[in-house]
N, C-alpha and C positions, 0 to 999 in steps of 0.2 A: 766181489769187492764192494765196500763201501759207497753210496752216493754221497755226495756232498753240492750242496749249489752258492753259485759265488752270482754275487751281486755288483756290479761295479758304482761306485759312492762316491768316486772323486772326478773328475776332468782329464782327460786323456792330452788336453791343450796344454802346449808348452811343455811335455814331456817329452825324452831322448825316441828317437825312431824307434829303433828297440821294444821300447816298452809300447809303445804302440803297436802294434805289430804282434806282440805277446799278447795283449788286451784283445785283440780281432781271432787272433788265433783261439784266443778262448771261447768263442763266440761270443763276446760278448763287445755293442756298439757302441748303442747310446747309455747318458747313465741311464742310474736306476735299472738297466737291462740285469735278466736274470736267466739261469741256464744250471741244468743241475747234469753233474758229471761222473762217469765211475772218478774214484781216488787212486788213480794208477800213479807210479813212481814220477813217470812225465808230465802229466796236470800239475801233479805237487809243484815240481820242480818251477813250471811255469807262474801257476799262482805264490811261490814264494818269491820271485822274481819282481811281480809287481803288489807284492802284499799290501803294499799302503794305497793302493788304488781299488781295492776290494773287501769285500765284505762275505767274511766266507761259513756256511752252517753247513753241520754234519747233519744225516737227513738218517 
């Protein structure tokens, strides 16, 4: 599978539980944290969940 690494660019503060939650599960904390992933159906799925809170490059 493809790697791809997601960056988180925005504030996790004042978002629904949920998306928080999602954002941790990606492993990813604080901003600017970075973490690079296979591209399996379930990552997708998660990173398009909170897309506007991330920054995402195919690797």
């Amino acid at each position: 599978m493809a790697q791809i690494q997601i960056k988180l660019v925005r504030s996790v503060i004042d978002r629904p539980e949920r998306q928080k939650r999602t954002v941790q599960a990606l492993g990813l904390g604080k901003m600017n944290s970075t973490r690079t992933v296979e591209n399996t159906p379930e990552v997708a799925g998660m990173i398009k969940a909170v897309q506007h809170l991330l920054e995402v490059t195919e690797l």
